[in-house]
N, CA, C and O of each residue as an XYZ file, in Angstrom:
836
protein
N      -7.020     -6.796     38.719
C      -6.883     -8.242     38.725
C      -7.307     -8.796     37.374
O      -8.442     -8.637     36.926
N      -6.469     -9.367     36.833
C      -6.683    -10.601     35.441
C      -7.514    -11.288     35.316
O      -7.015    -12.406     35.443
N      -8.802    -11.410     35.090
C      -9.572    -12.533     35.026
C      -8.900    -13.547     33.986
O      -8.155    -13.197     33.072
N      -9.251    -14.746     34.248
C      -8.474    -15.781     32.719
C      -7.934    -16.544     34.051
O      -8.148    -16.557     35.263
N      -6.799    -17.399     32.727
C      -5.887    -17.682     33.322
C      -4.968    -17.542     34.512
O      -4.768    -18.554     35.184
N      -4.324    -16.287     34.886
C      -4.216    -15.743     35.777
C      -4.481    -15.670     37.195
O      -3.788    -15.523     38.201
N      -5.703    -15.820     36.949
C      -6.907    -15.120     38.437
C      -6.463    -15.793     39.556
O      -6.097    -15.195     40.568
N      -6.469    -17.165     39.431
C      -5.924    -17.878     40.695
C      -4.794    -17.773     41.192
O      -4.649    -17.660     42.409
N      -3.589    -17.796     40.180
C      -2.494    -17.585     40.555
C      -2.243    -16.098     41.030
O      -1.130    -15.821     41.477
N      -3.206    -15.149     40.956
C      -2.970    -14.045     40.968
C      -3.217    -13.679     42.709
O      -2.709    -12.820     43.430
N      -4.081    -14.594     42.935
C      -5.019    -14.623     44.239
C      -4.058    -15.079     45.428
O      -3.643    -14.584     46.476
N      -3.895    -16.462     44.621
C      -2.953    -17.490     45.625
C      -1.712    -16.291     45.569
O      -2.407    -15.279     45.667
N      -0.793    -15.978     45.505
C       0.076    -14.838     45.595
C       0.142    -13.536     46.587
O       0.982    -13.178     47.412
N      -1.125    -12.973     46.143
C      -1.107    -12.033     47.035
C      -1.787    -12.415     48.869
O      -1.562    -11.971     49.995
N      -2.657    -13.446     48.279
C      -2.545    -14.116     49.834
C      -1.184    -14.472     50.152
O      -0.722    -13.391     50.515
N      -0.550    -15.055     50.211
C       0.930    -15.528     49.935
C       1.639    -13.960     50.933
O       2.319    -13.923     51.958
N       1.198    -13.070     50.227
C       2.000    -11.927     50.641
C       1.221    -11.307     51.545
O       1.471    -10.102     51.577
N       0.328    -11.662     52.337
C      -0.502    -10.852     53.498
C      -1.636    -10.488     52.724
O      -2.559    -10.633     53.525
N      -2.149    -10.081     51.591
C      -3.219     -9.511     51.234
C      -4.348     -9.865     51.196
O      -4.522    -10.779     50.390
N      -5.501     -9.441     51.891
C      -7.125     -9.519     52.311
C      -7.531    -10.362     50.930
O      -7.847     -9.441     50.177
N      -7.687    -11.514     50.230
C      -8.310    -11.676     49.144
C      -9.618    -12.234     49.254
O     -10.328    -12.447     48.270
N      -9.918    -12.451     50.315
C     -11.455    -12.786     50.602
C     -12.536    -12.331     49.884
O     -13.310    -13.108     49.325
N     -12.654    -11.139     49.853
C     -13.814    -10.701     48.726
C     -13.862    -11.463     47.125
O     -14.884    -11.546     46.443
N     -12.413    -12.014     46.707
C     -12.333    -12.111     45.459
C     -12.735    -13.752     45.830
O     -12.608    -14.429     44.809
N     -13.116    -14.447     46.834
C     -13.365    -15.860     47.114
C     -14.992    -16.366     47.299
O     -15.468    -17.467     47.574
N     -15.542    -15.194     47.051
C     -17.245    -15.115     47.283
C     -18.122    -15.810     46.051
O     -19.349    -15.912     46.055
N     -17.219    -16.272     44.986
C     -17.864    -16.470     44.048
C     -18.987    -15.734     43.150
O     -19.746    -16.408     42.452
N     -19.076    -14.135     43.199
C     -19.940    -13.115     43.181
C     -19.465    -13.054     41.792
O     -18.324    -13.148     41.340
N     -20.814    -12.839     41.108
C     -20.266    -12.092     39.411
C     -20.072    -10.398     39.525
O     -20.494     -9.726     38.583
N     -19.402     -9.684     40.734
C     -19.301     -8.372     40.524
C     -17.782     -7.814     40.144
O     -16.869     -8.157     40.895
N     -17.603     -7.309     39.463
C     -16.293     -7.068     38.962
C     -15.850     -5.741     40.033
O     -14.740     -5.294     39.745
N     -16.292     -5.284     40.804
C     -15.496     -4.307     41.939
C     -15.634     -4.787     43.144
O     -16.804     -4.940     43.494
N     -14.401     -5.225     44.288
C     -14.679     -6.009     45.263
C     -13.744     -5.010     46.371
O     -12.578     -4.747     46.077
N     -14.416     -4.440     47.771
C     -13.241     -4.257     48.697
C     -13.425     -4.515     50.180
O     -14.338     -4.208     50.947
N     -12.005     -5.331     50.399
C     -12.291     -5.918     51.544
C     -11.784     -5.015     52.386
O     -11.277     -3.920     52.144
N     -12.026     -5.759     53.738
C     -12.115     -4.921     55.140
C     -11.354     -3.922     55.257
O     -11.846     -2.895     55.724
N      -9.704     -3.943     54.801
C      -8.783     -3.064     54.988
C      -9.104     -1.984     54.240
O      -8.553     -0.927     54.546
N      -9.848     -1.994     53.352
C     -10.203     -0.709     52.372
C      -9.503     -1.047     51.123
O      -9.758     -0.288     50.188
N      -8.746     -1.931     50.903
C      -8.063     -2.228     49.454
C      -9.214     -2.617     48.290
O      -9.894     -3.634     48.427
N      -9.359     -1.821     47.260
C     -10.542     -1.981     46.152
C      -9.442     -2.812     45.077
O      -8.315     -2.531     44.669
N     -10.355     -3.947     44.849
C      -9.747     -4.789     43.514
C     -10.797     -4.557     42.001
O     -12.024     -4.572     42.093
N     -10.362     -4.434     41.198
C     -10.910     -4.229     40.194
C     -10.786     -5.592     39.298
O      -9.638     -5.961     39.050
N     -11.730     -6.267     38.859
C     -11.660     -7.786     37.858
C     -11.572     -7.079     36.858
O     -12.104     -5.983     36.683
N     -10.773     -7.772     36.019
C     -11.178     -7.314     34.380
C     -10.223     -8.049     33.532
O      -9.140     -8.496     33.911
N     -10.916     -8.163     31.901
C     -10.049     -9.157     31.409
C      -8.261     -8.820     31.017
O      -8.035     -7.621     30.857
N      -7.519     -9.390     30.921
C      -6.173     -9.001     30.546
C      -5.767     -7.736     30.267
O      -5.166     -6.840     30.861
N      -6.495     -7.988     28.690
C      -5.760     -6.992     28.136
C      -6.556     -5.742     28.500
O      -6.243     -4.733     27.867
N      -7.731     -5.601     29.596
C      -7.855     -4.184     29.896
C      -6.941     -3.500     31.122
O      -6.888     -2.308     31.424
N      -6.203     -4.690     31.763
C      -5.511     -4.365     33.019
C      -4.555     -3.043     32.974
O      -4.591     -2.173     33.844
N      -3.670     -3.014     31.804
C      -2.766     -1.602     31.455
C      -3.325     -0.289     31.762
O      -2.968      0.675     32.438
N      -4.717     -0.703     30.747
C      -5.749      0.801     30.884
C      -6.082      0.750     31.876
O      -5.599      1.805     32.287
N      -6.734      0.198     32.959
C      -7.253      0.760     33.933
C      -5.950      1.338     35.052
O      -6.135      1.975     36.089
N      -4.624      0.896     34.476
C      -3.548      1.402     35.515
C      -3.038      2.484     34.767
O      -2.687      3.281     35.638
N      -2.762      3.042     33.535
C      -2.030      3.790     33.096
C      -2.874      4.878     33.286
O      -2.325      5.901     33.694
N      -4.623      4.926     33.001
C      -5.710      5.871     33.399
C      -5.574      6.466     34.772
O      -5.999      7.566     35.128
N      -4.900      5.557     35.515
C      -4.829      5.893     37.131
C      -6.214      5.719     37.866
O      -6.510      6.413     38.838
N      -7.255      4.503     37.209
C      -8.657      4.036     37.857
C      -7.837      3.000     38.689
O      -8.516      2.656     39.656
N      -6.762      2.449     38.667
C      -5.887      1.304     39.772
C      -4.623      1.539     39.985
O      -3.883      1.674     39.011
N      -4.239      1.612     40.977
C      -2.721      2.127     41.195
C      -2.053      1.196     40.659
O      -1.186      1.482     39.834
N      -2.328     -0.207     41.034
C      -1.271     -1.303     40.244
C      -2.333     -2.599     39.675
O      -3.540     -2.793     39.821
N      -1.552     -3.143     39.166
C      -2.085     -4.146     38.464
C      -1.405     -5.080     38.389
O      -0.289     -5.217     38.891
N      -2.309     -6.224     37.419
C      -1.308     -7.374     37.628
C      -1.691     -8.073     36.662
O      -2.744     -8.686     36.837
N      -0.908     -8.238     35.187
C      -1.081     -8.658     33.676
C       0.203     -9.221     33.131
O       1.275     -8.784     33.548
N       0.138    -10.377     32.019
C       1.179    -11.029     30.975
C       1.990     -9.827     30.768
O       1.556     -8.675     30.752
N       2.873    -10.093     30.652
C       4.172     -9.579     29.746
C       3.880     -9.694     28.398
O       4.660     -9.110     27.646
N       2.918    -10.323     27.878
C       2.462    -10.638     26.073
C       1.620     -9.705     26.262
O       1.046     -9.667     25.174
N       1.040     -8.731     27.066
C       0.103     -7.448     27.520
C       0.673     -6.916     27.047
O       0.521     -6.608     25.866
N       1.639     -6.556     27.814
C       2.276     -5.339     28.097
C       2.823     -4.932     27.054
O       2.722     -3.760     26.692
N       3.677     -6.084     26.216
C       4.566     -5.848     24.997
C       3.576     -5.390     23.728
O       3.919     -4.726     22.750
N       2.498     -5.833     23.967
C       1.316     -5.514     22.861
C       0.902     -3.842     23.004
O       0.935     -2.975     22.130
N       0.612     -3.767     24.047
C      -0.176     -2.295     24.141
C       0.756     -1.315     24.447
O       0.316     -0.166     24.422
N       1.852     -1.452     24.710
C       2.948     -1.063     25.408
C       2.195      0.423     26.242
O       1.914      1.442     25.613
N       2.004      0.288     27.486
C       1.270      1.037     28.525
C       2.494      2.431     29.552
O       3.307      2.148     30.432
N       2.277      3.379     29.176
C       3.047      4.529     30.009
C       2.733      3.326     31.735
O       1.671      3.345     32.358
N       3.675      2.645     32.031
C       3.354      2.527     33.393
C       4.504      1.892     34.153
O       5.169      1.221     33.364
N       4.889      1.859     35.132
C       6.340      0.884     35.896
C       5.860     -0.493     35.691
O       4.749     -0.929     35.991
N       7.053     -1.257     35.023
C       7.038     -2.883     35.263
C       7.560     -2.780     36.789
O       8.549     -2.049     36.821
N       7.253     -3.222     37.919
C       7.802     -3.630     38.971
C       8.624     -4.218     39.243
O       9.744     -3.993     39.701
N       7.526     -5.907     38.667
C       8.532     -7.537     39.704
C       7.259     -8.130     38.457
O       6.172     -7.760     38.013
N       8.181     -9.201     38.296
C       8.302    -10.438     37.852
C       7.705    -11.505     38.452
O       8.451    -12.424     38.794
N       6.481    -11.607     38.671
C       5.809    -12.338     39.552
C       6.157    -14.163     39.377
O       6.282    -14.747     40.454
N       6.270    -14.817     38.406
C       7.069    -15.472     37.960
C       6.223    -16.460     37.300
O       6.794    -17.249     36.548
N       4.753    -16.569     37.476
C       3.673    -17.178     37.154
C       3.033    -16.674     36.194
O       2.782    -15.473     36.105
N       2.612    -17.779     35.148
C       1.570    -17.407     33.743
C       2.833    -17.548     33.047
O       3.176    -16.667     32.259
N       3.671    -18.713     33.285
C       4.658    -18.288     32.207
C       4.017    -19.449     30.539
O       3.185    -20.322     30.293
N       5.215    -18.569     29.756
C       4.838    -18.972     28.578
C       5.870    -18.200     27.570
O       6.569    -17.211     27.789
N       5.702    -19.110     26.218
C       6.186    -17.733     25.084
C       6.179    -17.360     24.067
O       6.170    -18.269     23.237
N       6.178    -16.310     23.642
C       5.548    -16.022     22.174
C       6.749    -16.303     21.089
O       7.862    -15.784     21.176
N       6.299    -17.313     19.934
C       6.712    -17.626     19.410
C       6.030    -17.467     17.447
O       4.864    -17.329     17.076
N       6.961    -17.537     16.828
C       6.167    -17.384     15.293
C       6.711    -18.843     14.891
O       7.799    -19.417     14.917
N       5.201    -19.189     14.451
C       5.457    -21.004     13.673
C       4.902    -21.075     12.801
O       3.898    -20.374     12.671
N       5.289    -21.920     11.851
C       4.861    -22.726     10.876
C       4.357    -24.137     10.772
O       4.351    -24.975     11.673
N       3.877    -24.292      9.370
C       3.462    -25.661      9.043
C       4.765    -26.579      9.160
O       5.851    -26.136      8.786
N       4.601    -28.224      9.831
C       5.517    -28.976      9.884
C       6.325    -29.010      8.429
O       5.680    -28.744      7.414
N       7.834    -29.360      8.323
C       8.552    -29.861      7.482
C       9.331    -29.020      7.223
O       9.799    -28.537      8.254
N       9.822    -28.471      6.087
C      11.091    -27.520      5.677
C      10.226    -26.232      6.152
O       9.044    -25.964      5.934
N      11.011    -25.675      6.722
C      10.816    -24.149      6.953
C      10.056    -23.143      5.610
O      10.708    -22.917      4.591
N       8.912    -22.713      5.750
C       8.711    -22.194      4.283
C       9.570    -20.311      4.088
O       9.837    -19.624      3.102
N       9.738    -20.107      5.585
C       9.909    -18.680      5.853
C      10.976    -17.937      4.384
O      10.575    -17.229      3.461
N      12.056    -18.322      4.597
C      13.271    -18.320      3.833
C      12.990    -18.054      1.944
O      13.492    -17.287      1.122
N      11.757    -19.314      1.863
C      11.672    -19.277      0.393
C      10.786    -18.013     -0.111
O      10.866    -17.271     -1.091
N       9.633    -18.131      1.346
C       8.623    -17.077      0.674
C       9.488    -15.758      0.487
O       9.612    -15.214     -0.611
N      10.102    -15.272      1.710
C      10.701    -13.953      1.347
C      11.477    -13.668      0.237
O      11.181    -12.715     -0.485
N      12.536    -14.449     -0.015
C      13.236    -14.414     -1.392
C      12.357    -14.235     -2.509
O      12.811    -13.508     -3.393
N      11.062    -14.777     -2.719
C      10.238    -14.800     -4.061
C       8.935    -13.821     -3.509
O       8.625    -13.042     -4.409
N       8.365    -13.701     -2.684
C       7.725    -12.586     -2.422
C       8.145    -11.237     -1.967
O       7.535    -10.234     -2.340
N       9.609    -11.159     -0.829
C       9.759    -10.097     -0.203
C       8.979     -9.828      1.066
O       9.516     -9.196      1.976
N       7.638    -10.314      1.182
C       6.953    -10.266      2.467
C       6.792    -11.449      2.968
O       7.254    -12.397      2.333
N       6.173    -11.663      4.091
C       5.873    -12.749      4.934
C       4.466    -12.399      5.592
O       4.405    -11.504      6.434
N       3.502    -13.007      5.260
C       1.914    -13.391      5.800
C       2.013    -14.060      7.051
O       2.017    -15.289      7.121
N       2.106    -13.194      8.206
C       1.422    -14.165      9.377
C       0.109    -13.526     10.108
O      -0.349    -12.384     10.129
N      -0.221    -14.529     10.588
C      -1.802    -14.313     11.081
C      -1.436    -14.487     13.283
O      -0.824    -15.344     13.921
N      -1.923    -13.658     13.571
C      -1.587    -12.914     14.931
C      -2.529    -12.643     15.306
O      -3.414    -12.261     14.541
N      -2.776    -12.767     17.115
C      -3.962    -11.907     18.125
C      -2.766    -10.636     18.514
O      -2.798     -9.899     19.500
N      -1.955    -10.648     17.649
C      -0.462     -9.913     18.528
C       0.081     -8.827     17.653
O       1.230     -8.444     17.873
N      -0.635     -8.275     16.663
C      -0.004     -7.318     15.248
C       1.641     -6.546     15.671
O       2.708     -6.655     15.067
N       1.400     -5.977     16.593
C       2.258     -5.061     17.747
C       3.097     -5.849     17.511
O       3.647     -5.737     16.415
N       3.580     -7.066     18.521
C       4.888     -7.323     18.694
C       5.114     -8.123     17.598
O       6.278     -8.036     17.209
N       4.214     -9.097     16.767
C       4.657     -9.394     15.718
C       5.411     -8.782     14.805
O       6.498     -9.239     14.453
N       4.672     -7.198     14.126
C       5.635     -6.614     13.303
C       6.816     -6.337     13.822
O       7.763     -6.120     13.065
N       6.971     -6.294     15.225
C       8.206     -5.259     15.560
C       9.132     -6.008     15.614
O      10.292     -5.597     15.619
N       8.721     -7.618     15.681
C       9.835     -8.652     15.722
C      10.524     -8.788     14.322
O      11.718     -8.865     14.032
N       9.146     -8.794     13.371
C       9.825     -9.013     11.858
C      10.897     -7.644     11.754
O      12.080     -7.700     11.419
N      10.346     -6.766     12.031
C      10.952     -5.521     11.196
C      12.277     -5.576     11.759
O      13.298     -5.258     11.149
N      12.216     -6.045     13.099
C      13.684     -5.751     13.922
C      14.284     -6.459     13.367
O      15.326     -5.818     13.505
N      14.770     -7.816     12.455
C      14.883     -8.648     12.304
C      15.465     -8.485     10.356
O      16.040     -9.255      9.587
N      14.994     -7.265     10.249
C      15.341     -6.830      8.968
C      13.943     -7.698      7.715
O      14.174     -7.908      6.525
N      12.698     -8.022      8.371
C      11.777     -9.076      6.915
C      10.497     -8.038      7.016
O      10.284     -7.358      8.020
N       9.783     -8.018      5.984
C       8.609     -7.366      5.597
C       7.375     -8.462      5.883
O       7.100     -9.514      5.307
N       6.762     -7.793      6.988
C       5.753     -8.516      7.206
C       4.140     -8.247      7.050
O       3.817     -7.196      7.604
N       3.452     -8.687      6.658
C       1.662     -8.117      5.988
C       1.157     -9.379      7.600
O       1.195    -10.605      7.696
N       0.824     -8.506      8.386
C       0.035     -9.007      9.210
C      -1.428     -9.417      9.272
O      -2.101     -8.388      9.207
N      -2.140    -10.418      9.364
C      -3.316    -10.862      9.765
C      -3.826    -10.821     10.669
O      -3.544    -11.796     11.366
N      -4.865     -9.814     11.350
C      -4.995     -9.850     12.550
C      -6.177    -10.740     12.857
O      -7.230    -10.157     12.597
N      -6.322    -11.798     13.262
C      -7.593    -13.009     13.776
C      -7.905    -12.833     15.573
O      -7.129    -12.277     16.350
N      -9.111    -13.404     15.912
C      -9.218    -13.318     17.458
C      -9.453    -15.035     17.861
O      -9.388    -15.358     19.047
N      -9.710    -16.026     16.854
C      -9.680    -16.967     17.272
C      -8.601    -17.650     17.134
O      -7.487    -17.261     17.485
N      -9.007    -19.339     16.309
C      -7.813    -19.878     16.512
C      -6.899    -19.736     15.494
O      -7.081    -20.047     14.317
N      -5.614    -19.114     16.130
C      -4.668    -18.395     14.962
C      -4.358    -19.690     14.170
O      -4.578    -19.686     12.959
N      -3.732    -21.086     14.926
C      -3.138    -21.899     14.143
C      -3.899    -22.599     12.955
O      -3.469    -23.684     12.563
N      -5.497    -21.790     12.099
C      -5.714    -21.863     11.453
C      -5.257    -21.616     10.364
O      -5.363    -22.276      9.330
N      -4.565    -20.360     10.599
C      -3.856    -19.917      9.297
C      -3.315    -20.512      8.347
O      -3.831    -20.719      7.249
N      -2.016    -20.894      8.772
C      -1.072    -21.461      7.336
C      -1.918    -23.010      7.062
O      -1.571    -23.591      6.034
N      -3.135    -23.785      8.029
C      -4.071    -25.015      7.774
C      -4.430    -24.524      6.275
O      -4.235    -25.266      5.312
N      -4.935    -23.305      6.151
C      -6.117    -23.355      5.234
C      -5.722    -22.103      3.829
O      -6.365    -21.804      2.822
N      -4.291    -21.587      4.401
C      -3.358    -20.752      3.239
C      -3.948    -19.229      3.405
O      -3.945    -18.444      2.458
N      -4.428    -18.909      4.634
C      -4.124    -17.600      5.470
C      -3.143    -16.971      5.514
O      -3.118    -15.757      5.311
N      -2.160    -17.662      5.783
C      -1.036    -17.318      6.126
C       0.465    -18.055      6.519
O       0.606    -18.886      7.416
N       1.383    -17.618      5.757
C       3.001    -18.513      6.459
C       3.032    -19.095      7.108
O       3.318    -20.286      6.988
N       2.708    -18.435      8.246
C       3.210    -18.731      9.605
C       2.142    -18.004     10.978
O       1.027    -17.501     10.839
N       2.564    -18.093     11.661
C       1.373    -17.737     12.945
C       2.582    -16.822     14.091
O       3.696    -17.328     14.228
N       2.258    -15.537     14.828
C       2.660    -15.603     15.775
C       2.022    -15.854     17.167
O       1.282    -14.906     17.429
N       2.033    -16.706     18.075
C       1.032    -16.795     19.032
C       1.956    -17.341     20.481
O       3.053    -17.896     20.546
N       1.145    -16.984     21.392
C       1.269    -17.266     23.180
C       1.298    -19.058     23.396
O       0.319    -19.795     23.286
N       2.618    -19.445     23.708
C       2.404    -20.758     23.844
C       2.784    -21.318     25.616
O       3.527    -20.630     26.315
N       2.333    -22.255     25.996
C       2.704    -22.462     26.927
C       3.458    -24.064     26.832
O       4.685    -24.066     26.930
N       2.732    -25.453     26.639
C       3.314    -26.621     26.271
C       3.561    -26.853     24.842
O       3.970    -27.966     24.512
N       3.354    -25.891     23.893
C       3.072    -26.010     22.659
C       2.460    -27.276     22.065
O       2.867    -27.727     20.995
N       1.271    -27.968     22.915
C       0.738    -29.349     22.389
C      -0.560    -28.570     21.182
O      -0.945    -29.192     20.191
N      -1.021    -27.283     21.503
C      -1.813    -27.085     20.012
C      -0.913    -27.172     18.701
O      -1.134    -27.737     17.630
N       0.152    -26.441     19.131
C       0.948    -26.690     17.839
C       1.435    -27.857     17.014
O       1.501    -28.051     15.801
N       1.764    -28.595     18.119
C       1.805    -29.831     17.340
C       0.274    -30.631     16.898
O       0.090    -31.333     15.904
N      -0.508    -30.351     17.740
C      -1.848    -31.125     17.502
C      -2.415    -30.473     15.884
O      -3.172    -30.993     15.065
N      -1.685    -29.120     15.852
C      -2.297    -29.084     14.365
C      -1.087    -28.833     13.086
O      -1.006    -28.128     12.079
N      -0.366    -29.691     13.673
C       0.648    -29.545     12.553
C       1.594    -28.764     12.209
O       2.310    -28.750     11.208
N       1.523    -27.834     13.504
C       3.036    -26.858     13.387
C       3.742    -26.948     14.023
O       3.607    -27.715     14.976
N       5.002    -26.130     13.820
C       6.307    -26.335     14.468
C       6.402    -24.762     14.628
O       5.898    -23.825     14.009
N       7.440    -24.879     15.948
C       7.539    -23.532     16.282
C       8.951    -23.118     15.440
O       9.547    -24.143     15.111
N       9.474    -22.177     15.111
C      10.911    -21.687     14.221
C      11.206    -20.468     15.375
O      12.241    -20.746     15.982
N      10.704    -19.428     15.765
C      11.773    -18.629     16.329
C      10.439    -18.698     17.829
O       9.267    -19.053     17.956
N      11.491    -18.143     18.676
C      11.153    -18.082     20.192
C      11.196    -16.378     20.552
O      12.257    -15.788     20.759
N       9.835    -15.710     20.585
C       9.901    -13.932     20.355
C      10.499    -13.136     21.853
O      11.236    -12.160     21.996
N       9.909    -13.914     22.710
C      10.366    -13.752     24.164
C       9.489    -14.630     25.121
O       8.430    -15.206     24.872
N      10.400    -14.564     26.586
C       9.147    -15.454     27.349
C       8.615    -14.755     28.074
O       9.239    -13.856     28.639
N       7.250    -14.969     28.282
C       6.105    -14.371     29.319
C       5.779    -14.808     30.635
O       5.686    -15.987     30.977
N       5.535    -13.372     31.672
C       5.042    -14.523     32.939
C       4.034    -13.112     33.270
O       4.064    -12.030     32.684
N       3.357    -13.441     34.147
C       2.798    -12.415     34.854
C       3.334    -11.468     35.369
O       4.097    -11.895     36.236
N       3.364     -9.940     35.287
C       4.447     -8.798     35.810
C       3.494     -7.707     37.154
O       2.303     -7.704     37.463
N       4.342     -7.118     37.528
C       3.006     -6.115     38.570
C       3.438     -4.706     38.228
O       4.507     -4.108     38.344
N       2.131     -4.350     37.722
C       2.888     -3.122     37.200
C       1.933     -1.902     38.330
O       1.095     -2.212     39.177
N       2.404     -0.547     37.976
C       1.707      0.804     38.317
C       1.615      1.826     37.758
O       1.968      2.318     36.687
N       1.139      2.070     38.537
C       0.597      3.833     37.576
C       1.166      4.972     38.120
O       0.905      5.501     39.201
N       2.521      5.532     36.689
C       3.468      6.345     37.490
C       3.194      7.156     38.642
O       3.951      7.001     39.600
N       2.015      8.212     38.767
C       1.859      8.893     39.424
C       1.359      8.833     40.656
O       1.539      9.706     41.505
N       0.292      7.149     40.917
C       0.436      6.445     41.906
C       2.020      5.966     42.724
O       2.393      6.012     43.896
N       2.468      5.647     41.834
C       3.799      4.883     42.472
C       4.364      6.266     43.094
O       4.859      5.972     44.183
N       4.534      8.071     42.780
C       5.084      8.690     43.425
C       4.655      8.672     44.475
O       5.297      8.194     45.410
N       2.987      9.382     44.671
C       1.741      9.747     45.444
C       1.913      8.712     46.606
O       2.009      9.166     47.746
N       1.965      7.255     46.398
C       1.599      6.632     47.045
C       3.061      5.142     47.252
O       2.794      3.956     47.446
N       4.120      5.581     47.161
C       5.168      5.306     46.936
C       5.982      4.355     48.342
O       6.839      3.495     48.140
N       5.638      4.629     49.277
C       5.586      3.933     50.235
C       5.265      2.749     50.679
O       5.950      1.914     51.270
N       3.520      2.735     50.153
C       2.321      1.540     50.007
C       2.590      1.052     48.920
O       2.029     -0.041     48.985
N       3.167      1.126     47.756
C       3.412      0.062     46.484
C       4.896     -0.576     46.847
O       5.293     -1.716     46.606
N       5.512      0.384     47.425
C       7.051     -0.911     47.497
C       6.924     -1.602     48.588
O       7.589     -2.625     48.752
N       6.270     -1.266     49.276
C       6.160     -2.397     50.369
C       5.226     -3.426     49.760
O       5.646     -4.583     49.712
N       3.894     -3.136     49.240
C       3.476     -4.486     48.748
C       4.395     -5.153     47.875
O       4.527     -6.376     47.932
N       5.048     -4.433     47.060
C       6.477     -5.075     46.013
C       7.078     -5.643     47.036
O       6.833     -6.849     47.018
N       7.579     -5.419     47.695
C       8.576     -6.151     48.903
C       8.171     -7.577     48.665
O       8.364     -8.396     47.766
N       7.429     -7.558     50.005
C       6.027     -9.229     50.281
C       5.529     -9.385     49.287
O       4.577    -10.046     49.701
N       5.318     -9.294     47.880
C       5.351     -9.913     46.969
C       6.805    -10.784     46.344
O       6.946    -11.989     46.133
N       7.742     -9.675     46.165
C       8.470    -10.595     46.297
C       9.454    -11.556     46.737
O      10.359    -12.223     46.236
N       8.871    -11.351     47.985
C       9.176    -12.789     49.337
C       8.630    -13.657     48.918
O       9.046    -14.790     48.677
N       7.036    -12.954     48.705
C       6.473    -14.657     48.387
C       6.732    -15.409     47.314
O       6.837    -16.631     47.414
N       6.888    -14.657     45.969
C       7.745    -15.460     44.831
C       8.681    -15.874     45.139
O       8.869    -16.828     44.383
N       9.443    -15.799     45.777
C      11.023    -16.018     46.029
C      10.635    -17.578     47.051
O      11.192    -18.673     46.968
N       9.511    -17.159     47.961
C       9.056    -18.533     49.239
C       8.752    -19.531     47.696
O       9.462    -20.524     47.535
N       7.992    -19.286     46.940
C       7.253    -20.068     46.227
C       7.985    -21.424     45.164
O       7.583    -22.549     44.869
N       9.369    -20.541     44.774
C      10.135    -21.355     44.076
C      11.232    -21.695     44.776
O      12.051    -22.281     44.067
N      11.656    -21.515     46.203
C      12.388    -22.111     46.735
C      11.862    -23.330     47.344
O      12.610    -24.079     47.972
């Protein structure tokens, strides 16, 4: 389970689909919870969700698609849960695009990223040379203070971006929450994951109809 963002929607869902989430409603700071049926949930932040499923410490999990594309994890994407959406995008400072000029007179492009991974792989795919910045706070510092071009980062209303003066230029892909597993779980235990896949996605399907 996702702590963050996530958590609720993650909760409200699998209740949604029959699942015991009571333990995760105790308000307890313990990060291992299992309720009556014997189902063990594991808390943890995002980006550890892959590892603890690809390790096979959780049969499935439940993390961003901006995860997944980052760490890229040996594991089954499932279903499309359809929640946590958002999308990663590379922006700049408001006004003429600077992208275009820098490359012609430098050849590279400076952006500053929590995302190195899919950032480069977007530039490179894309045919541009990119010198990545890797930051953990607020990226849209960068091109503020001459860090960097441009920024790639996780947007959802894009009101930071505008609040600090950027504009978004390309759209990298969109994100939502995915359910993934751990191949050798999904054989082993192959029965019990598509059926929770099932009633999961009934209940996405109840949710947006």
């Amino acid at each position: 389970m996702p702590l963050g963002a996530l958590y609720a929607d993650a909760i409200a869902l699998l209740e949604t689909a029959g699942v015991d989430v009571s333990p995760l409603r105790d308000g307890s700071r313990k990060l291992v919870f299992e309720a009556p049926d014997g189902t063990v949930f594991i808390t943890t932040r995002p980006s550890d969700v892959p590892t603890y499923v690809e390790a096979g410490s959780a049969d499935i999990g439940i993390v961003g698609r901006d995860v997944i594309n980052e760490r890229r994890p040996d594991v089954y994407e499932l279903l499309d849960l359809k929640f946590g959406e958002c999308r990663m995008v590379y922006a700049t400072a408001a006004g003429e695009d600077p992208t275009p000029e820098v490359i012609a007179r430098l050849g590279v492009l400076r952006v500053a990223t929590k995302y190195p991974g899919i950032a480069e792989a977007h530039f490179l795919a894309t045919g541009r040379q990119v010198e990545l910045v890797k930051v953990n706070g607020s990226v849209e510092l960068g091109p503020l203070v001459g860090l960097s071009d441009g920024i790639v980062d996780l947007v959802a209303t894009g009101r930071t971006l505008r609040e600090n003066g950027l504009v978004e230029r390309e759209e990298i892909f969109h994100s939502s929450a995915r359910l993934i597993a751990n191949r050798v779980s999904h054989k082993l235990r192959a029965e019990d994951i598509d059926a929770l896949t099932a009633r999961l996605a009934q209940a996405v399907a109840a949710e947006l109809s």
